[in-house]
C-alpha positions in Angstrom: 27.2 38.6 3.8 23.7 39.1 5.0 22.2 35.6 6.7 18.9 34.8 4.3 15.5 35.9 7.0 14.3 32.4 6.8 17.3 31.1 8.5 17.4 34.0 11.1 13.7 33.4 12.2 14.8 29.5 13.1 16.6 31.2 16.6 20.3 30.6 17.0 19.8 27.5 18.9 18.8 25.9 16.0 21.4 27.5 13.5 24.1 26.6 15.8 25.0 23.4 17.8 28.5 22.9 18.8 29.7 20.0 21.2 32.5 18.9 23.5 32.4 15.6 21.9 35.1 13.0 20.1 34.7 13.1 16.6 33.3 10.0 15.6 30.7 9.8 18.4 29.4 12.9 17.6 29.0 12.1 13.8 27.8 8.4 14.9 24.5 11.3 16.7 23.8 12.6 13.4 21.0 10.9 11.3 22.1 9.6 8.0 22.0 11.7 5.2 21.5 14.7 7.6 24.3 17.0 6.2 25.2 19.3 3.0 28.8 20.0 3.4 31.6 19.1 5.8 34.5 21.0 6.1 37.3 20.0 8.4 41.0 20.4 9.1 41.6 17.1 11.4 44.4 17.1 14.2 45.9 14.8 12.1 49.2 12.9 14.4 50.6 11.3 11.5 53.3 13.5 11.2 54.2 13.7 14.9 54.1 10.1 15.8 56.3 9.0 12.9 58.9 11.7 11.9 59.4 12.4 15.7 60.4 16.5 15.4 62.8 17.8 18.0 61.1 19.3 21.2 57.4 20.2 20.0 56.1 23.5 18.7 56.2 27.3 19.5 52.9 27.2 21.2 53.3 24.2 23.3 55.5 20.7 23.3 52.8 17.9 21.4 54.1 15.3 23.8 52.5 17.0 26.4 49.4 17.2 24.2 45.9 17.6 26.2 47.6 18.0 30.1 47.0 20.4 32.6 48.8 23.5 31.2 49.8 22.8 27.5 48.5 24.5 24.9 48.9 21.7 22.3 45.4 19.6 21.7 45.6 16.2 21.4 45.5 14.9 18.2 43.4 12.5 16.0 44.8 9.0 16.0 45.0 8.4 12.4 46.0 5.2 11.5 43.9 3.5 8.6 41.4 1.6 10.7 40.5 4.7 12.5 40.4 6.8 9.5 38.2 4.5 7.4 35.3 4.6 10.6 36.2 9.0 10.2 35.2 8.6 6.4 32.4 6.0 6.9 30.9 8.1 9.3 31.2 10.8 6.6 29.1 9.2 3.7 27.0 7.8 6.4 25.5 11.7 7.3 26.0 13.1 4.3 23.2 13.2 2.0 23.2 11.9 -1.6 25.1 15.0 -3.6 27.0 16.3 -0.2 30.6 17.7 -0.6 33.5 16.9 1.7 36.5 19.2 1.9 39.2 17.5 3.8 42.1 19.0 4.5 45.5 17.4 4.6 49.1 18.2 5.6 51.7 16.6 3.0 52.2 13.3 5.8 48.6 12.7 5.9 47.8 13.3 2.7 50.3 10.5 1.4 49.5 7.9 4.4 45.6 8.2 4.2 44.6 10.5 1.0 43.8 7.3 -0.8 41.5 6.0 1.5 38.9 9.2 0.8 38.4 6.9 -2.6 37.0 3.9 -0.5 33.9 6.0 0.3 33.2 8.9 -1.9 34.4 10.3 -5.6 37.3 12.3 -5.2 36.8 15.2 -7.3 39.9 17.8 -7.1 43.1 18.5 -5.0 42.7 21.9 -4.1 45.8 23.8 -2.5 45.8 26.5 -0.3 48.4 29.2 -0.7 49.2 31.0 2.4 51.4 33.1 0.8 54.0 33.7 3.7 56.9 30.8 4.2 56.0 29.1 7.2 57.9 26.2 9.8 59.0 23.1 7.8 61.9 20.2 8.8 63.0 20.4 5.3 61.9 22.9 2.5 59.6 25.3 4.7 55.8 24.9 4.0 53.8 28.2 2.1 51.0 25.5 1.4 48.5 23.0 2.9 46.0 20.3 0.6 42.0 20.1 0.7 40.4 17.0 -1.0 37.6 17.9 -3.0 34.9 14.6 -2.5 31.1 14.5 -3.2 28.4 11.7 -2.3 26.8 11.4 -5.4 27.0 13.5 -8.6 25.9 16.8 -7.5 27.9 19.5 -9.0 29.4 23.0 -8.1 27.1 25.7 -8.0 29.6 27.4 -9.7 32.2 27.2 -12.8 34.8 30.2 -12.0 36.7 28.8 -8.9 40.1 27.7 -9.5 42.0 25.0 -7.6 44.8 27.5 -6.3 43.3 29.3 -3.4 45.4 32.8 -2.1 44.6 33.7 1.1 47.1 34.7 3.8 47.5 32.7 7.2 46.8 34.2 10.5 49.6 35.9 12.0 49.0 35.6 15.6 46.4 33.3 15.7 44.2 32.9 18.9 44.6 29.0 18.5 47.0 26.7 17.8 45.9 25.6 14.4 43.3 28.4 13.5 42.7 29.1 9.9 41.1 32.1 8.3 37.3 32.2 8.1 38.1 32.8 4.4 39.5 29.5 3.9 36.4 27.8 5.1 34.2 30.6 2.9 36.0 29.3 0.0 34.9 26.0 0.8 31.6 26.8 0.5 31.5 29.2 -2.1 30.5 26.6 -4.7 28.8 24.1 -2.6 26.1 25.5 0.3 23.8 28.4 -0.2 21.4 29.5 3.2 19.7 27.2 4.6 22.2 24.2 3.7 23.8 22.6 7.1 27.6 22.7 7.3 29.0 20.3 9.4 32.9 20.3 11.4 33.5 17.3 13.6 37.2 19.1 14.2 35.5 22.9 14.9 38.9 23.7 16.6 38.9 27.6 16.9 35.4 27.4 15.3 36.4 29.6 12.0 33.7 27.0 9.7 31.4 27.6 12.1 31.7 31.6 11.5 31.6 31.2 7.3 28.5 28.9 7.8 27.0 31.6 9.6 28.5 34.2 7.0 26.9 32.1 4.7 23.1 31.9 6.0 24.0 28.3 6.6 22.8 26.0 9.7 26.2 24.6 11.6 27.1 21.1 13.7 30.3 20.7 15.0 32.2 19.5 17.6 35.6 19.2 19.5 37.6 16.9 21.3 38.9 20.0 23.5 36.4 21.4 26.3 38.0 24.4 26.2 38.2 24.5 22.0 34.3 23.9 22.2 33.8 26.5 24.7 35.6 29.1 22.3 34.3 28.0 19.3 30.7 28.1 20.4 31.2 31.8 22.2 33.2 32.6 19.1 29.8 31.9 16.7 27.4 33.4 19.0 29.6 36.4 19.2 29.2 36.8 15.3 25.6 35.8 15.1 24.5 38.3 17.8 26.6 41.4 16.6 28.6 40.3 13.2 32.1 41.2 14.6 34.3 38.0 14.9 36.5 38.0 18.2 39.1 35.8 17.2 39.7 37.3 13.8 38.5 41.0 13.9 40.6 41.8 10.3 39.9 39.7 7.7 43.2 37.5 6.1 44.7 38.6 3.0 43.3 37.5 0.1 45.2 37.4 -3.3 43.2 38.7 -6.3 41.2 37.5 -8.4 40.2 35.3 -6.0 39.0 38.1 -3.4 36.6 39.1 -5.6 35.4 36.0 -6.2 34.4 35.4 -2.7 32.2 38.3 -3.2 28.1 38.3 -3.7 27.0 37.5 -7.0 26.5 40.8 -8.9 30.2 41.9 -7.4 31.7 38.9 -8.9 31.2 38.2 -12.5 34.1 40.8 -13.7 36.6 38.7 -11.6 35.1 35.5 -12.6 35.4 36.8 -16.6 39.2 37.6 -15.8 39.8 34.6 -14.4 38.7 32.3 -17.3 40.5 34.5 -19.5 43.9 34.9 -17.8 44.1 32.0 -15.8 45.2 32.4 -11.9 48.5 33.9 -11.4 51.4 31.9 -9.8 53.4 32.5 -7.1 
């Protein structure tokens, strides 16, 4: 998707800003009411710290989280008190009508999913289907949650997105967590148009910052991780300066009708048409 002219001639430096930074100081920088959209996948611990799972992970052990030598990051405390500052901070920079998509393993999203209410309307669950079986203790996960929240009463900008998203999971990803710049395009599909500022205080791999980009959008994010920042913020400029994304050169599987969808305007309204009529498919 072509970036609108008016945002190019800003310079990168002003499209882009991506920091090594903990995630509440960084959105405690921002000026209130500064942002459109945030879209994030926090490193939530929840799960970790209270089902205790055997011996870690296949790309690293999480007790070793953030040490010399392991892969794993370390991860968001998230008990309430700490999440409440997270979403406070939230409604602080967003501006009256911003969206929040919030993602949420099924741990999380029981312990802290009601706290989203204290500070913003929650609008929809939405769930992402990855549609391969992944790791799981007991049934094996195929999905993962995103709250749907807004500041204010500003509406999608569009009516033909359902609340089922299809879109494959990254095989080998670069990153521990990293998502498909889809996922994050999907996000924004009804809620950020060029020019709006997209904001990721969990930029991880830095796969929002590459659909806000995609998007003609402006991006702040940050990580906890020096070296997640450094990727992420190569990663972007990578795109920006040559469109090709490094850490995900193919783009992820993406069911139909939703692909379509996704597409520009004129490409979309027979798939949106379809979609009111037939409903999306299950799985």
């Amino acid at each position: 998707m072509q970036t609108s002219l008016a945002l190019r001639a800003l310079g990168l430096d002003d499209r882009l800003r991506i920091e090594q930074a903990d995630c509440l100081a960084f959105l405690g920088s921002l000026p209130d009411g500064s942002v459109d959209v945030v879209t994030t996948d926090p490193a939530y611990s929840g799960m970790n710290d209270h089902l205790k799972l055997g011996h870690g992970r296949i790309v690293g052990s999480w007790r070793e989280a953030g040490k010399p030598g392991e892969k794993w990051f370390r991860e968001f405390k998230d008990d309430p008190e700490t999440f409440r500052r997270f979403l406070a901070e939230i409604r602080r920079v967003l501006r009256e009508g911003g969206h929040l998509y919030l993602m949420f393993d099924s741990f999380s999203l029981l312990s802290l999913g009601p706290l989203v209410r204290e500070e913003l309307s929650v609008k929809n669950l939405i769930v992402w289907d990855k549609l391969r079986i992944g790791m799981g203790h007991a049934f094996r996960r195929r999905h993962e949650l995103i709250v749907f929240a807004t500041k204010g009463k500003r509406p999608l900008s569009r009516r033909d997105l359902p609340d089922v998203w299809r879109i494959g999971r990254l095989s080998r990803p670069a990153y521990p967590t990293q998502k498909p710049v889809e996922l994050f395009e999907a996000m924004l599909a009804g809620s950020a148009g060029p020019g709006s500022v997209v904001c990721d205080p969990f930029a991880g791999s830095g796969a929002s910052a590459v659909a806000a980009l995609r998007q003609g959008c402006r991006f702040w994010g940050c990580d906890l991780s020096p070296e997640a920042a450094t990727a992420a913020r190569e990663r972007a400029r990578t795109f920006a300066a040559t469109g090709a994304d490094p850490l995900q050169p193919e783009p992820a599987r993406v069911e139909p009708p939703f692909d379509q969808l996704l597409r520009p305007p004129s490409l979309r309204r027979t798939a949106a048409r379809k979609l009111i009529r037939s409903g999306t498919p299950s799985a």
